[in-house]
N, C-alpha and C positions, 0 to 999 in steps of 0.2 A: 697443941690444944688451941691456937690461936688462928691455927688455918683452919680447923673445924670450926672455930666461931664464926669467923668470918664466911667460911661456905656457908656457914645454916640459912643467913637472910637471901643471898644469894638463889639458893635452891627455892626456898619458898617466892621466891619472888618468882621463879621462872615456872611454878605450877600454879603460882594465883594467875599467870599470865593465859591457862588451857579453858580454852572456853568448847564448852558444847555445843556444833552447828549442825541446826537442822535442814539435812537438805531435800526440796520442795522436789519430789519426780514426778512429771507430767501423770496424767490421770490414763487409766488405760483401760479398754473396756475387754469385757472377762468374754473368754470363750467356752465354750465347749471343748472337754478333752474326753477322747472314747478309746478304753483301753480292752481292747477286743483282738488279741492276738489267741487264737487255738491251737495250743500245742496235741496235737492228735498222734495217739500209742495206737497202731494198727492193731492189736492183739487185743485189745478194748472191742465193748459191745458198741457203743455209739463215741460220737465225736465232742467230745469236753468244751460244750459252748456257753460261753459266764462271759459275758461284757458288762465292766463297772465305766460311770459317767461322773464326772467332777466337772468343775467350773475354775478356771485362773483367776487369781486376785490380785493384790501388789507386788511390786518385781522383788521381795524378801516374804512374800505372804504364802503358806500353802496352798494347795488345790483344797476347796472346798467341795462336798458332797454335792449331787444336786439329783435330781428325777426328771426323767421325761413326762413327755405331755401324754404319752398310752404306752400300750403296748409293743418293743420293737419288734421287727419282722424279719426274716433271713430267707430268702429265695434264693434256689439252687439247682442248678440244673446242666445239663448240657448241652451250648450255643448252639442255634439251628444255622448251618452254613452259608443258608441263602438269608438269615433274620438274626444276626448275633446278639440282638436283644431282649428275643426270645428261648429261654430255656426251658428246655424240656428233658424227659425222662427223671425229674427229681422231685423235688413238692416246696415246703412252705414251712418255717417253723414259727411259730408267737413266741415271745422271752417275756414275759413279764417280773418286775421285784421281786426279789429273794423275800426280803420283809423289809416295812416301812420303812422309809429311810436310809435303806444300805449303801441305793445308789446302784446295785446288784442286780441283772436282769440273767436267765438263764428260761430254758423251757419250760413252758406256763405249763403247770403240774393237773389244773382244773379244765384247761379242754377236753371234751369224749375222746379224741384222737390225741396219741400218742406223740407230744413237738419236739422230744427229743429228734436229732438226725443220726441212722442207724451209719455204721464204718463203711458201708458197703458204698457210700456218698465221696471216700476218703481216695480218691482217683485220679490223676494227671488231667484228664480232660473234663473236669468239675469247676466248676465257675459257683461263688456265691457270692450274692447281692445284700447286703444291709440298708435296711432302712428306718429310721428315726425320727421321730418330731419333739424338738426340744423348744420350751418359751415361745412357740409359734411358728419356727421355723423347721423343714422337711430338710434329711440328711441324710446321702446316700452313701455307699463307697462299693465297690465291685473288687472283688480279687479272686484269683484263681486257686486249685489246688497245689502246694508246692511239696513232691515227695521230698526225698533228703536217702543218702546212703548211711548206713550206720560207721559206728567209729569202728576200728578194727585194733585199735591197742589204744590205750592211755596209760602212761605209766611218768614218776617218777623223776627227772633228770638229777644231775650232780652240776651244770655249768650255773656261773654265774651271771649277772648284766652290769650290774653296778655295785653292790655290793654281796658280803661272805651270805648273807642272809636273804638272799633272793632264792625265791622258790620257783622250779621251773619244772614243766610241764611239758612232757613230749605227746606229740597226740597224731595218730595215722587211722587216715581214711585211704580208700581206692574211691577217684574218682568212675561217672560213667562215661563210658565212650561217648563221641558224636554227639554230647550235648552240652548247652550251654548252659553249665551247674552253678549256682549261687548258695553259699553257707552263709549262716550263723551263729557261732558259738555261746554259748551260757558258760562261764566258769565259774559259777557264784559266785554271791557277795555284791552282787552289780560289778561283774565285769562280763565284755561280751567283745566279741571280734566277726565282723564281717570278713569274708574270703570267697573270692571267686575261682574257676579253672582256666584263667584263661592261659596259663602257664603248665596243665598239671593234666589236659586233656587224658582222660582215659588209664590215670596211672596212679596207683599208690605212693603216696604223699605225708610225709613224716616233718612235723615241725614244731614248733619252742613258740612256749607263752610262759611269762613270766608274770607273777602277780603283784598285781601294786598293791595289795594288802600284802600286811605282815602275819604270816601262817604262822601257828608254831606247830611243833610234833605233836600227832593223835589228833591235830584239827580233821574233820572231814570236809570235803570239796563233792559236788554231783556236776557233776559236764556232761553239757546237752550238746547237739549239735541240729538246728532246727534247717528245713528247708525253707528255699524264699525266687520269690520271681523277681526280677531285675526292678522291678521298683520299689522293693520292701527292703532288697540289698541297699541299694540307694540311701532309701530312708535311712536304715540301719544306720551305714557307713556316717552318712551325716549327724546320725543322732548320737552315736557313742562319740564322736570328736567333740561334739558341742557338750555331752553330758558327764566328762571324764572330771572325775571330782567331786559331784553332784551326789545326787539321793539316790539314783538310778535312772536306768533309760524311761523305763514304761511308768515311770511314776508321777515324773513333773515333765510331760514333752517340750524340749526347746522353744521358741514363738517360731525360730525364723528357718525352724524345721517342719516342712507341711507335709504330712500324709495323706491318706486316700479316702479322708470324711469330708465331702463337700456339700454346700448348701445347695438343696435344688429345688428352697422355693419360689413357684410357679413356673418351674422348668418340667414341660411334658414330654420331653424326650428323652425315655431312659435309654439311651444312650450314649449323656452325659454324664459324664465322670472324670470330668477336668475343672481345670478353675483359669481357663484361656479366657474366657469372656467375663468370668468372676472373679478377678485373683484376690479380692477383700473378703470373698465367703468362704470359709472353709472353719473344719473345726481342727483342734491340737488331736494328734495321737493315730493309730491305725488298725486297720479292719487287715486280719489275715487268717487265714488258714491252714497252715506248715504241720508236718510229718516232723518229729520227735525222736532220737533215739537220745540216751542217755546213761552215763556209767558213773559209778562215785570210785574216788579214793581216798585214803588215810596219808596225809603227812607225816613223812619220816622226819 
């Protein structure tokens, strides 16, 4: 009883001693984040185009909503070879708000013409252009069309990685010959894996993911596997290392992870689409286009 008396002052001494320190982090100005990745199902009438806009706050604060200054625009087409800035054979689409405030842009419902873009758009050799005016400033990004091959089994595994309770995931594709193929994966839940061919040209390909959530039996999982052009794999690869742990990749983009929205105002050559002469303009997040296949399954 005497060594408890004697701890008690002791203890309270060493928690009157915790003080609460606020620590002061530099002020940091908010950007622009444009979450405009299209996952397009070929067997669809048109291409599933919905870009939402947020704005970064403090380095513990959410993405706040925000609106553009009008209308965005989407030009698409395919590069003239002698003019690659010019596209042709495609058209034009407006995306205006879903409703006030969402933040939600998709194809303006009230034009005479039709802004959906029909599948027929949805082609290896398709190029589309975005462009934006946000707080006064013009914002472009250009990306290609990227197909993608389907998965050809997903199933189940029994191995382990680190413990009895890891759930593993065998997943086989066939790559395509002769070309330089870039994935990547969706396993829900916000988890995702970039993967290239440069190992795997032209051949069917079986391999192990292991989830860092804890599944249990009867959970379901939907596994995508999206196509991507060598800068969006990039992107990826860099944003799922930075974002592991986090709320998800497409939700809060990393800072010191830049995608393909850059500022181009009073820049009249479109065919700028870098940030070499700008690298302080850009906005968070990216503009893509990608081919979709996708399969679910049940945890055993």
């Amino acid at each position: 009883m005497r060594k408890v008396t004697y701890l008690l002052p002791i203890l309270f001494l060493i928690l009157s001693c915790e003080d609460v320190i606020d620590v002061e982090l530099p002020p940091t100005e908010s950007k622009l984040v444009v979450n405009a990745v299209f996952r397009v199902d070929v067997t669809q009438q048109f291409i599933p185009v919905s870009l939402k806009v947020t704005e970064t706050n403090g380095f513990f604060e959410e993405n706040t909503i925000t609106q553009l200054d009008d209308n965005a625009t989407i030009v698409y087409g395919i590069p003239n070879p002698d003019a690659p800035e010019i596209l042709e054979g495609g058209g034009t689409s407006s995306l205006a708000e879903t409703e006030p405030g969402s933040g939600v842009y998709e194809p303006d419902p009230t034009f005479d013409e039709d802004q959906r873009i029909g599948i027929q758009f949805a082609r290896p050799d398709m190029v589309f252009i975005l462009f934006i005016q946000h707080k006064g400033r013009r914002y472009a990004a250009r990306t290609p069309y990227s197909h993608v091959v389907p998965i050809d089994n997903l199933e189940q595994g029994d191995e382990t990685l680190f413990s009895e309770d890891d759930i593993e995931l065998l997943v086989t594709i066939t790559d395509r010959e002769e070309e330089d193929n870039y994935f990547v994966f969706d396993f829900d839940f916000n988890e995702f894996l970039a993967l290239d061919d440069q190992f795997i040209d032209g051949q069917q390909f079986e391999f192990s993911y292991f989830y860092d959530k804890e599944l249990q039996p009867g959970d379901e999982a939907e596994v995508s596997i999206l196509g991507a052009d060598l800068q969006f794999f990039n992107y990826m690869d860099l944003l799922i290392e930075q974002a592991e742990g986090s709320g998800g990749v497409f939700e809060s983009p990393a800072a010191t992870v830049r995608g393909n929205v850059f500022d181009v105002t009073g820049i009249d050559n479109s065919e700028i689409f870098d940030n070499v002469e700008r690298p302080d303009n850009f906005a968070l997040g990216y503009f893509a286009v990608v081919q979709e296949f996708k399969q679910g399954i049940v945890i055993e």
